[in-house]
N, C-alpha and C positions, 0 to 999 in steps of 0.2 A: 504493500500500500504506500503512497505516496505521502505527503507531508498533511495535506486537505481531507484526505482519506481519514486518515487519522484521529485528527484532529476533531473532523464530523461527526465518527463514531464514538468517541470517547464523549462529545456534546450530547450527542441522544441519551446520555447514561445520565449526565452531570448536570444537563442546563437547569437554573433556578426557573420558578416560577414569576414573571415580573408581569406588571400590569403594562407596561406600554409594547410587550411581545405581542399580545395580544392585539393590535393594531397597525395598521400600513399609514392611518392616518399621519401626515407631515406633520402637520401642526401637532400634533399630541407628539411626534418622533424626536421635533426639534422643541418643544417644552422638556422632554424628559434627559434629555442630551443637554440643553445649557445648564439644568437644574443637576445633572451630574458631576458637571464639571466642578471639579476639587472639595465633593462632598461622596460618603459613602451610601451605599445599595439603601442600606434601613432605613437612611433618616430621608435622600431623596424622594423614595416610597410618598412619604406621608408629604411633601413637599407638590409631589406632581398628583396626588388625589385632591387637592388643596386647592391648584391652579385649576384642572381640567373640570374643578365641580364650579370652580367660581367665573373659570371663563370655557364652558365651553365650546364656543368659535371665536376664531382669530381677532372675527370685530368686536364680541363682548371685551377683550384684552389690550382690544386699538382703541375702545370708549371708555377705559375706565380712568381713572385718577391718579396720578404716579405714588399717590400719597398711600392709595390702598393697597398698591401694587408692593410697594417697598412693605407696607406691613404684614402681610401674605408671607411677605420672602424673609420677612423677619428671624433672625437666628441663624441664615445660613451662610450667611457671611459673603463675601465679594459681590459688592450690591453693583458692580458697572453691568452685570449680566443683568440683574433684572430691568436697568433700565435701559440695556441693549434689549429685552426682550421687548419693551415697550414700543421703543422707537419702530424694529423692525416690524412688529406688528400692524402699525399704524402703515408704514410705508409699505407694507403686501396687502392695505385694505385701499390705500390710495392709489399706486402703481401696478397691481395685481389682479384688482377687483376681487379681494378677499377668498383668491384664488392661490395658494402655496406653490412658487417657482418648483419646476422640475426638472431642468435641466444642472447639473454639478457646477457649473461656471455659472449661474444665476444665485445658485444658492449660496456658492462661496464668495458672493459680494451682498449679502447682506450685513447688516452692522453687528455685530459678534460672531460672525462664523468662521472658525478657521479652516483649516485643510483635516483636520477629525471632522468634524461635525455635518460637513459638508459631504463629507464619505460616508459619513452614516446613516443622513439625512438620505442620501443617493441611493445608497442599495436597503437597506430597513423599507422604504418609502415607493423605491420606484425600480428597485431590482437595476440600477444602476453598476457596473463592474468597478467600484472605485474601493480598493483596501483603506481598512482605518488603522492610523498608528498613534495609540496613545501608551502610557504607563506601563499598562501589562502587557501591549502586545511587543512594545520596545524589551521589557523585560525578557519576553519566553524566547524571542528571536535571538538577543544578546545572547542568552545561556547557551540554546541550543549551538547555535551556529558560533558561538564562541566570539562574537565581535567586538574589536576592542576600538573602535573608532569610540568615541566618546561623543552621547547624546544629544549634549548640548551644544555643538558646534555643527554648523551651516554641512558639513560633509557627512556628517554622522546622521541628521535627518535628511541628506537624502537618500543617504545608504538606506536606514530601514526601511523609508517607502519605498524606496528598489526591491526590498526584497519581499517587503509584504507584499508589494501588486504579484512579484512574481509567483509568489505563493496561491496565490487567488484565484479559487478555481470561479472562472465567471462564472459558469453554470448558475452556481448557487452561490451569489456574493454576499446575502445577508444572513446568510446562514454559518459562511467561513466565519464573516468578522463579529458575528454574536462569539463565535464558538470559542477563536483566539484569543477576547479580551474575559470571557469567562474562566479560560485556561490559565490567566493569570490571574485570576481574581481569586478563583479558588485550588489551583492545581501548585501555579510557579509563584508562590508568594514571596514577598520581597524577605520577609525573615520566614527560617522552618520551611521550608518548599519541600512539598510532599514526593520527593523523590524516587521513593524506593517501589509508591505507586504508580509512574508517571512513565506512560504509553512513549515518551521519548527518550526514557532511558540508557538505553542504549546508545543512542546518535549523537545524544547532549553531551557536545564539549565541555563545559561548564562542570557538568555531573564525573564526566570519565577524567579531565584532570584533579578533579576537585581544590574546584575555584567557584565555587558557584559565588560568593560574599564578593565576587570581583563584579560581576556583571549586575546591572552594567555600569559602563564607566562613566564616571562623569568627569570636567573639567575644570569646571567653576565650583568653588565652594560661597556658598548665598553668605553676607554679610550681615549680620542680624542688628538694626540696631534699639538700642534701649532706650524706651522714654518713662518719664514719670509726670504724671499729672492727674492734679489735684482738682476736681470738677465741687464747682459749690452751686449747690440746689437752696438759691434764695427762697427762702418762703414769705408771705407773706397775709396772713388769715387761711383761708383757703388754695391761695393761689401758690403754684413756682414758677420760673423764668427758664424759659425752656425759648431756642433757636434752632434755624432751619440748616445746616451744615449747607454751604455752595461750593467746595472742593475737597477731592481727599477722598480717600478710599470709601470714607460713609458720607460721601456726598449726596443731598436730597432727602436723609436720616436728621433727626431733632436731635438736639443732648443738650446741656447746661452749661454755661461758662464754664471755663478752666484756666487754672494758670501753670506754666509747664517749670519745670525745672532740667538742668541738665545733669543731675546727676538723685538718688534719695536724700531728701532730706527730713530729719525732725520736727514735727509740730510747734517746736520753740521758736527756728531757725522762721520755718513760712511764714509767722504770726510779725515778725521780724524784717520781712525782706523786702526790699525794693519793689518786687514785683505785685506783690500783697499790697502793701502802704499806696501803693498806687491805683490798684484798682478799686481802692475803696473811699481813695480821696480823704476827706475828713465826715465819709457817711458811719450814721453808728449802727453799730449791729449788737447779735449777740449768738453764740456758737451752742448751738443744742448738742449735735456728737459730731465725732470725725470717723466715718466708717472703718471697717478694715482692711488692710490691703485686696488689690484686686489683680488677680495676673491676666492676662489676657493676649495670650501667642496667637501672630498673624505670621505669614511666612517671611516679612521680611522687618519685622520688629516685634518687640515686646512690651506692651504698654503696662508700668505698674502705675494702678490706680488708686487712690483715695476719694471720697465722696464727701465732703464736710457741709453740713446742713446746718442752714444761718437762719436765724430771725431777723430780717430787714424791712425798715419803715420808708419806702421810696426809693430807688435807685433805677437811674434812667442808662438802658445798654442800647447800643444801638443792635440793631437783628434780632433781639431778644424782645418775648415779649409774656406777659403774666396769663397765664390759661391755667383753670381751675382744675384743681389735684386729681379731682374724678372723673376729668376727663382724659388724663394721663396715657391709659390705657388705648387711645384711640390712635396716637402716634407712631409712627414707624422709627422706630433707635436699636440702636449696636447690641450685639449678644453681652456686652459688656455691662453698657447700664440696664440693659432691661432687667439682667444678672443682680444688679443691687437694688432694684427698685420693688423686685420680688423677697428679697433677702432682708430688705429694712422695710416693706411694708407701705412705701411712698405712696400713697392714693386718698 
């Protein structure tokens, strides 16, 4: 048997049960595909049952509000997808006539789609020959085939789409590229790869030198950096000061003022510091608690947080504006505050 051969029959044993298998529809294929992107199988699940009940066709999702959109998508973090989802949306109801592109070069010009998605969207959708190469499938080919170009460089992704088209039995192309990324999902796992069961045993480079912990390679090491900040949830009666973020990862997301520092500091030092004496000018206040720390890992920093909640009698921010506590819940914010607004109770 050849590599697709394989590969197939080992799927018909193993493949999971998913709700968007269940559908050729585009739109439900490319809802379930952005809302995968760098989130796992379990929690995506309940993310794309979420969307598809609340928007299901394209133009319910081009007519709604970015505001409900962002709060829907609330928790899953890399929020430029969901208002890439928006945008495209609106521009396949406009340009499209709320009819989903079928052709691969249509689809890989819409506004979030890259050359995965585009592949997926293609053969899942329209039985399209186009191989998809993400994570796991970059994984199982590295091992198998032992390649040591390194992922992250401009040669290394063409290498694997090289070989995954090569791989690709057209016949059945949505069937290969379910099978591949499932085989890494649950067969060639990045740690513990179930080796000693795995139909490519024998062939796997990776396996028969034992190097599997090499593959695959990468070049770049990500630079993480650290921040710290101090978010105050002004109150006032019923009300907090809560703004509309207009850049930055949680952009179109609300959260509260903050003041940052460069490095942790002591509650003595902030009460203290230039930055603090400033933004409060010579307004009085008074300090009900100072939460506890908050970690919150993004792939390319770490934000440690603090929440200090003030009793303030007047104080004018500019973007910021006083909306009533019990309405709290209505707003779309970061898995981070929503995290302490559950944990102390904020409403």
């Amino acid at each position: 048997m050849n590599f697709s051969e394989i590969l197939l029959q080992w799927y018909a044993c193993n493949k999971r049960a998913l709700p968007w298998r269940n559908t050729s529809n585009p739109y439900f294929i490319w809802l379930s595909e952005i809302i995968l992107q760098q989130t796992r199988v379990k929690q995506g699940i309940y993310y794309y049952m979420k969307f598809t009940k609340s928007f299901p066709l394209i133009g319910d999702l081009a007519k709604a509000e970015e505001d409900r959109i962002l709060k829907l998508w609330q928790g899953l973090g890399y929020y430029s997808r969901a208002r890439n989802l928006h945008f495209t949306a609106k521009y396949i109801v406009q340009y499209y006539n709320s009819i989903f592109p079928s052709s691969y070069t249509e689809i890989l010009n819409l506004k979030g789609v890259g050359p995965y998605t585009a592949a997926a969207i293609s053969s899942f959708s329209f039985g399209l020959p186009y191989a998809v190469v993400d994570g796991n499938v970059v994984r199982v080919l590295s091992r198998i085939f032992g390649i040591e170009t390194p992922l992250d460089t401009n040669l290394g992704k063409k290498q694997f789409q090289a070989l995954a088209q090569e791989l690709l039995d057209i016949n059945y192309p949505a069937e290969n590229n379910q099978a591949i990324m499932e085989f890494g999902a649950l067969q060639c796992l990045p740690k513990s790869p179930k080796c000693s069961s795995c139909s490519f045993s024998s062939d796997c480079i990776a396996y028969n030198t034992n190097s599997i912990g090499r593959f695959p390679v990468k070049s770049k090491k990500i630079i993480v950096k650290k921040r710290f900040l101090n978010y105050l949830v002004i109150q006032n009666n019923n009300t907090v000061i809560l703004g509309k973020r207009h850049k930055g990862i949680w952009r179109g997301l609300y959260e509260f003022p903050f003041i940052e520092y460069s490095s942790k500091k002591s509650e003595e030092y902030i009460l203290k510091s230039e930055e603090w004496v400033n933004f409060f000018k010579n307004t009085k206040y008074s300090i009900e608690l100072v939460s506890d720390e908050f970690i919150h890992k993004l792939s390319h920093q770490h934000i440690y947080a603090r929440f200090w909640i003030l009793n303030i009698d007047g104080i004018d921010l500019c973007e910021y504006s006083p909306i009533r506590k019990s309405l709290l819940n209505d707003y779309p914010v970061s898995r981070l505050t929503d995290k302490f607004l559950k944990e102390y109770n904020i409403s």
